[in-house]
BANU-976184 format. One record per residue (C-alpha): x, y, z. Coordinates in pm, whole numbers, padded with zeros to 5 digits, always signed. Each point is the difference from the previous one (the first is absolute). Layout:
// residues N
XYZ ...
//
This chain:
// residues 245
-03011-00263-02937 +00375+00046-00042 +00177-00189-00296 +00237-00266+00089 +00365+00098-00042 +00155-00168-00255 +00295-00078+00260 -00057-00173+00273 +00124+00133+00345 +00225-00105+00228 -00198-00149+00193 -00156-00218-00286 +00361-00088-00144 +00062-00162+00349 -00346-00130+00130 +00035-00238+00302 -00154-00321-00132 -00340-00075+00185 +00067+00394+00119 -00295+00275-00002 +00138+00279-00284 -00138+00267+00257 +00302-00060+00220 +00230-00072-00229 -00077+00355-00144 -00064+00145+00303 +00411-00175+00139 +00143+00171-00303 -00044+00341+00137 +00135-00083+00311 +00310-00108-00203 -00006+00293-00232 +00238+00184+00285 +00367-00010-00006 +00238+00040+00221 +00008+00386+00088 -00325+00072-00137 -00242+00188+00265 -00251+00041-00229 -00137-00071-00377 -00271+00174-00195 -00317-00166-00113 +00178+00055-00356 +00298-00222+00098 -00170-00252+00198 -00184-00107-00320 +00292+00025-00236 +00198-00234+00222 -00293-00246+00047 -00156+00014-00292 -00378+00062+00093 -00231+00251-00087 -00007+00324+00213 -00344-00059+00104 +00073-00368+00101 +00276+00108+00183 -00152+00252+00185 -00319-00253+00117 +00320-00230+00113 +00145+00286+00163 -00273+00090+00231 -00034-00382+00113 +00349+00041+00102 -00021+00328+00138 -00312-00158+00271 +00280-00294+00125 +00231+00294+00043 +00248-00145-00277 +00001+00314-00171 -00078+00413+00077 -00031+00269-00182 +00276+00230-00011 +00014+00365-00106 +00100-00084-00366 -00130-00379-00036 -00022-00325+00245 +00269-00133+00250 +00044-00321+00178 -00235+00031+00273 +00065-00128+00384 -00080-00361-00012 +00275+00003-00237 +00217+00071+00298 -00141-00228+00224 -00026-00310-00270 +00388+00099+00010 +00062-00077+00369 -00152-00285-00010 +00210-00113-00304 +00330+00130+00162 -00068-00198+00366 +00037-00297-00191 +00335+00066-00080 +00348-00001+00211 +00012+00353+00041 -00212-00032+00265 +00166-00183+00120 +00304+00235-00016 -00162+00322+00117 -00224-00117+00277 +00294-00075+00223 +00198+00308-00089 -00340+00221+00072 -00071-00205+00344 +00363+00025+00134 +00021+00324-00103 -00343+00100+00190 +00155-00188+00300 +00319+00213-00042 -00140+00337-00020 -00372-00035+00178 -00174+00158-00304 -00142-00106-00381 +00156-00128-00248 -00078-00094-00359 +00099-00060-00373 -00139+00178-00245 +00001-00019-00388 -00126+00189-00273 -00284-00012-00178 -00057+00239-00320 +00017+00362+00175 -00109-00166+00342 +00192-00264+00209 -00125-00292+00186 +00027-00049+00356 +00085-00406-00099 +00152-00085+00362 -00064+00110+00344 +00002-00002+00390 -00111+00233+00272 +00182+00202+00240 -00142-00153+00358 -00028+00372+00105 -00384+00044-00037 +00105+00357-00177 +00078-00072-00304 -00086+00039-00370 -00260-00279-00145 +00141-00083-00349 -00103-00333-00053 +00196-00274-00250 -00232+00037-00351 -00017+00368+00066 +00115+00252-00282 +00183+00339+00086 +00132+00267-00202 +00323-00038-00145 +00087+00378-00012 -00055+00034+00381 +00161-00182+00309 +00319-00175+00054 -00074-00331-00183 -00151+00199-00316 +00302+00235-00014 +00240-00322-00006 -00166-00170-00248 +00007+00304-00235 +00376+00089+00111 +00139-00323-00102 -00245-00046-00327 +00237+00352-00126 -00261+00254+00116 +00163+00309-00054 +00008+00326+00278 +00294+00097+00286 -00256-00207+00238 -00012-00328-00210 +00435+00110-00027 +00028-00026+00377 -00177-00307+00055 +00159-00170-00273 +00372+00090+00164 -00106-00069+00354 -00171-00337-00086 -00294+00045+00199 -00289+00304+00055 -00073+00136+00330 -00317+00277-00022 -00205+00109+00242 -00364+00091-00036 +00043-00073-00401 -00335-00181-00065 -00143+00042+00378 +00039+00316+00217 +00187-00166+00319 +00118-00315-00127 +00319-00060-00121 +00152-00280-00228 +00334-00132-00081 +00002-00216-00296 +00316-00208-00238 -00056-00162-00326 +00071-00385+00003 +00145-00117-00328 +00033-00348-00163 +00200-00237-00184 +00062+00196-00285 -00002+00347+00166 -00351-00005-00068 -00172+00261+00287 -00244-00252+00150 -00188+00213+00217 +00037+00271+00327 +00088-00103+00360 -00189+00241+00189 -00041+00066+00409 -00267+00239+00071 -00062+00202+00390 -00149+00268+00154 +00252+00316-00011 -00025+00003+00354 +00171-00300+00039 +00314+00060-00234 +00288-00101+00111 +00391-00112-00062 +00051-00313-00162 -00304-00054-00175 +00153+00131-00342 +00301-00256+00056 -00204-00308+00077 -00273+00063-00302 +00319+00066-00242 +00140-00351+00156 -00313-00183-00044 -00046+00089-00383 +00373-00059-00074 -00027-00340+00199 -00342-00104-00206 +00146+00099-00301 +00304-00190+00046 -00240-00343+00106 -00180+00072-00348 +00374-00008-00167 +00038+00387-00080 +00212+00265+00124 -00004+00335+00157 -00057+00326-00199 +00308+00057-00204 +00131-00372+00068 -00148-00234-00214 +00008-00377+00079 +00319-00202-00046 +00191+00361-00035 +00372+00054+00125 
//
């Protein structure tokens, strides 16, 4: 059997009172990621928690079978419930509240989908959405995650986080992307960032069609609906921070 550390681990500095240690050990990985982080080794999940390698690991594969946590090329990642345990959260909240309106008049407007996405390590979330009526259509659904290096929504969210590259440039100085057939070979998606109080980029406003159906004014009336949701949320517009001259 292994010796007992002489420290005790995180988990064991902080024990819930009438708690099971399991979970509390088992919570602590989960908590081991920071903001940015995609992905920690085996070696620096235990540092930050404290526990043995080999308890972590029989923690780790609990977690990995509720789909907390996946293994990633060079250690473990957040998993999917993750994501959805995050919607959840977030529809508890006023924004949405916010963005539901924005995405349904904006649907009504234009006759296609809309949503908001945000990101999520090297992914982004899908967080809010509604369908096009046209029965051709993509089917992202809300709780979905995409890749952030491929469709309009990813490519704003990396543009306005200081992604470098003449593409990241051009969105950044138009305020919105428009691509066609980016992540999906005949669909096309026009995306702007919506920022916060503090200037803070809060997530992607994003319409998405069939390229057969492209058309004028759809670029105009997705730019208006970020800038307009932004503004509700008390930000500005790229380049104009709240409360500017």
């Amino acid at each position: 059997m292994p010796r007992p550390s002489s420290a005790p681990s995180l988990a064991d500095q902080h024990a819930a009172p009438g708690g099971v240690a399991a979970v509390d050990r088992a919570l602590t990985l989960l908590l081991a990621f920071e903001q940015g982080e995609s992905e920690l080794s085996l070696t620096t999940l235990a540092q930050r928690t404290g526990l043995y390698k080999s308890t972590a690991l029989r923690l780790i594969a609990s977690l990995e079978h509720a789909g907390l946590l996946s293994k990633g090329n060079q250690g473990y990642r957040l998993g999917a419930a993750v994501a959805r345990l995050h919607r959840h959260y977030t529809a508890s909240f006023s924004l949405q509240d916010q963005v539901m309106p924005v995405l349904n008049d904006l649907v009504a407007r234009t006759q296609e989908s809309a949503a908001f996405h945000v990101r999520q390590g090297e992914q982004r979330l899908c967080l809010y959405r509604v369908d096009s009526p046209h029965p051709l259509r993509d089917h992202v659904r809300a709780g979905d995650l995409l890749p952030l290096n491929q469709g309009a929504g990813g490519r704003v969210l990396l543009a306005f986080s200081g992604q470098r590259g003449k593409l990241y440039a051009d969105i950044r100085a138009a305020g919105v992307a428009t691509l066609h057939g980016d992540r999906i070979d005949g669909l096309s998606g026009i995306s702007a960032p919506v920022f916060g109080p503090a200037g803070e980029l809060l997530g992607a406003l994003t319409l998405t069609l069939p390229s057969t159906r492209w058309g004028p004014g759809l670029e105009a009336a997705t730019l208006a609906a970020a800038q307009g949701l932004s503004h509700s949320l008390g930000g500005g517009e790229w380049g104009h921070p709240p409360n500017s001259a």
